[in-house]
C-alpha positions as a printed Julia matrix, in Angstrom:
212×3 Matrix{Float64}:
   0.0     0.0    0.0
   2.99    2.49  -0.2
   2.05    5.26  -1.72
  -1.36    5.71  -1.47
  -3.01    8.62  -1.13
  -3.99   10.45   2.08
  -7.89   10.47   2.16
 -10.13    9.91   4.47
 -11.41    6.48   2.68
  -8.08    5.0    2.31
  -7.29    5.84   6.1
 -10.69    3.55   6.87
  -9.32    0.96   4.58
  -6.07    1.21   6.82
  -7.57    0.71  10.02
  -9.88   -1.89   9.29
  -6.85   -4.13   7.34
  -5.15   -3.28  10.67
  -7.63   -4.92  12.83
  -7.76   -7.92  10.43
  -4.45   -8.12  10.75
  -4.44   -8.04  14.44
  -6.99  -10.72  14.57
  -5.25  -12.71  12.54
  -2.64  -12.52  14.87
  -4.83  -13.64  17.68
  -6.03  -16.44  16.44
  -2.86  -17.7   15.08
  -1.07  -16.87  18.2
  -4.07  -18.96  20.12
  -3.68  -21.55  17.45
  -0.1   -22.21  18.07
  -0.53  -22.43  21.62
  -3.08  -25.14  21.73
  -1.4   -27.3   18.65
   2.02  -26.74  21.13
  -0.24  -27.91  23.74
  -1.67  -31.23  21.87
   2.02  -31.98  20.44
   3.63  -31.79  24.18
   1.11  -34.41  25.04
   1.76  -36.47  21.99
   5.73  -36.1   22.89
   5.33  -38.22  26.31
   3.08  -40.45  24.55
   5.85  -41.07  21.95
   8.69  -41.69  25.11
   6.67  -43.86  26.78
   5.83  -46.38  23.69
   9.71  -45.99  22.35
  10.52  -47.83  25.7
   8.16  -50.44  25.29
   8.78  -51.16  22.23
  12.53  -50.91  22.85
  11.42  -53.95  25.67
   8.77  -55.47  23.78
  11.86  -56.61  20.35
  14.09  -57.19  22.55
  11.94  -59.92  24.12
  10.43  -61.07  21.28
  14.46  -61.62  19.42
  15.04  -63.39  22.58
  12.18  -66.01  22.64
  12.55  -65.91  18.65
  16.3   -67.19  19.31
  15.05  -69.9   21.87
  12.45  -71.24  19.41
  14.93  -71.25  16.41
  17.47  -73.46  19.1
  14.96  -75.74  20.17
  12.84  -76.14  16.92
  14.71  -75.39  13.91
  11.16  -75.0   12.1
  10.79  -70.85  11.84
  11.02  -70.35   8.43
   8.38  -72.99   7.85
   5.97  -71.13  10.57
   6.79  -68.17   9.3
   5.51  -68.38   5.76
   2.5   -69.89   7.01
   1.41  -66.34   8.84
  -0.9   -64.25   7.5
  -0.28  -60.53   6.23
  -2.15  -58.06   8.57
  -4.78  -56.72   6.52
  -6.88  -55.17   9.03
  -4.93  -52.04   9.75
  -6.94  -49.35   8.67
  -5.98  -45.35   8.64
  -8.31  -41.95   9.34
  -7.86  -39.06   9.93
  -8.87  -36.19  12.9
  -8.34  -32.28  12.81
  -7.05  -30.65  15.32
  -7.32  -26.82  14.69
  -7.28  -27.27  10.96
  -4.39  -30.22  11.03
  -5.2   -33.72   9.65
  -3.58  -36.38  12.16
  -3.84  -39.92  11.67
  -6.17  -42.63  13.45
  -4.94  -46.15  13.18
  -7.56  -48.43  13.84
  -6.81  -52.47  14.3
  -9.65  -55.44  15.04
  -7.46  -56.59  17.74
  -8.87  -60.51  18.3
 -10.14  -61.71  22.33
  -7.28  -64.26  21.71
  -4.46  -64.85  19.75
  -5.32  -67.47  16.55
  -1.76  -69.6   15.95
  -2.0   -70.0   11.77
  -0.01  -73.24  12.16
  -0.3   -76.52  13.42
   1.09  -78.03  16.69
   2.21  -81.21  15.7
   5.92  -79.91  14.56
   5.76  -76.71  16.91
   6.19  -76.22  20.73
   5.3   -73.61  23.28
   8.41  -71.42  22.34
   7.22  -70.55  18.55
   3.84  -69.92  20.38
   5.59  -67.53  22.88
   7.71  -65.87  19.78
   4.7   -65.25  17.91
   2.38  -64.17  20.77
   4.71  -61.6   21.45
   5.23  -60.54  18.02
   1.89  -59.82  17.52
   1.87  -57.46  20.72
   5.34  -55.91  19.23
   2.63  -55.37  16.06
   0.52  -53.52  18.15
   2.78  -51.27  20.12
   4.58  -50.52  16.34
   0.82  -48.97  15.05
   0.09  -47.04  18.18
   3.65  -45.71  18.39
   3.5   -44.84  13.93
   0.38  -43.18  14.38
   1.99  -40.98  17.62
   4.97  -40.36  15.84
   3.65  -39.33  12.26
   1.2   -37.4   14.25
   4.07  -35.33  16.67
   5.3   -34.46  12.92
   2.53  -33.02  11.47
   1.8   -30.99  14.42
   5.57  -29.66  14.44
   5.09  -28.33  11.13
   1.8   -26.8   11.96
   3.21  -24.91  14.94
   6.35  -23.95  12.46
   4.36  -22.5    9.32
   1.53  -21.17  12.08
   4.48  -19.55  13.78
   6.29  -17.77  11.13
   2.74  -16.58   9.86
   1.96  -15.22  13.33
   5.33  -13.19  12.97
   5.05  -11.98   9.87
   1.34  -10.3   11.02
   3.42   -9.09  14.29
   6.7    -8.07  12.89
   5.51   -6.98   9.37
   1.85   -6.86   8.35
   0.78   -5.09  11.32
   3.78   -2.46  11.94
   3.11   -1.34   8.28
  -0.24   -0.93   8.57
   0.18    0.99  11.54
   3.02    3.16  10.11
   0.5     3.78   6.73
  -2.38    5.2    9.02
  -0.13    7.59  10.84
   1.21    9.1    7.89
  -1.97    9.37   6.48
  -3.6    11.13   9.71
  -0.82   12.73   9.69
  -1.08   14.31   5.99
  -5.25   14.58   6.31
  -4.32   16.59   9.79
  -1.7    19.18   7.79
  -4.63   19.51   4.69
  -7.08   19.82   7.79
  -4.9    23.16   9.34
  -4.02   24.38   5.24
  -7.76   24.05   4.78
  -8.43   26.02   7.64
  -6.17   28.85   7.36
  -6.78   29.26   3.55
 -10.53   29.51   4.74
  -9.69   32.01   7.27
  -7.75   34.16   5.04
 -10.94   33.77   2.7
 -12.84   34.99   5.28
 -10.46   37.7    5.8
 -10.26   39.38   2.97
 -14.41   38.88   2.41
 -14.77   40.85   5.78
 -12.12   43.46   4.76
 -14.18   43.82   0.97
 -17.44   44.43   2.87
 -15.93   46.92   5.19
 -14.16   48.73   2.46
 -17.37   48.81   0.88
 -19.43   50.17   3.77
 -17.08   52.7    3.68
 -17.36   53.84   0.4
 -21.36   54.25   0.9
């Protein structure tokens, strides 16, 4: 808006982009905050499952380890396992953000997909505790990919918020005083050239009394 002329219209223009602008502010400021807010809760949810997990492999290698010494038969068991197909993804807002929302038909009890005439209780431990390494893997991709999308929220909602504070609304605020400023200086030139007007009218109608 540099340049624009000093009039009373553009001056309302001014203010009212200025109060935009500050409201923008506002609400991006009070956006931030509670995305912050949400994230920071998502954080300790993210240490918390990194330790389990962190417990929940390395118990699973170990029992995988036993069952390999004592049955020799993983590879076997292993290709008779089902892919998990019933892993499904949403989605949630929070203040304008799509997170994710993974959703699993967790079973009342674990379903072994092989037979137990060439297994023993180890493979059944291994895979038992696979499948709750499975679980603790969704929860903790769903926390994780959700922590990221909320850190680039609060980044781009951040350097929006300071480009309002630090740019948008110090210009706008610099426009509308030189523009009062200029309509103020017409306001006084406008005045004294109407006084002088009135002036020299009074002096005129003297003179001509005067002359009569």
């Amino acid at each position: 808006m540099a340049g624009v002329p000093a009039t009373k219209g553009n001056l309302i223009k001014a203010k009212k982009s200025l109060a935009l602008a500050e409201n923008g502010y506002e609400l991006m400021d009070r956006k931030r905050n509670i995305l912050v807010k949400e994230m920071m809760s998502e954080v300790e949810k993210v240490k918390a499952l990194r330790e389990q997990i962190s417990d929940a492999y390395a118990t699973g290698y170990f029992l995988l380890q036993q069952a390999n010494v004592y049955s020799g038969v993983i590879d076997r068991v292993a290709r008779r396992t089902k892919v998990e197909d019933s892993i499904h993804v949403t989605y949630r807002s929070v203040m304008g953000v799509e997170v994710p929302k993974v959703s699993y038909h967790k079973p009342d009890s674990y379903d072994i997909p092989y037979g137990m005439e060439d297994t023993n209780a180890t493979i059944d431990e291994a895979y038992i505790q696979f499948q709750k390494v499975k679980e603790i893997t969704m929860v903790l991709a769903e926390v994780d990919n959700t922590v990221y999308r909320l850190a680039h929220a609060i980044s781009t909602t951040q350097k929006r918020a300071n480009a309002l504070r630090n740019i948008v609304i110090p210009r706008y605020k610099e426009e509308i005083r030189v523009m009062s400023a200029d309509l103020e200086e017409k306001e006084r030139e406008e005045f004294s050239r109407m006084k002088v007007i009135k002036a020299n009218k009074e002096k005129k109608e003297s003179t001509a009394d005067e002359s009569n």
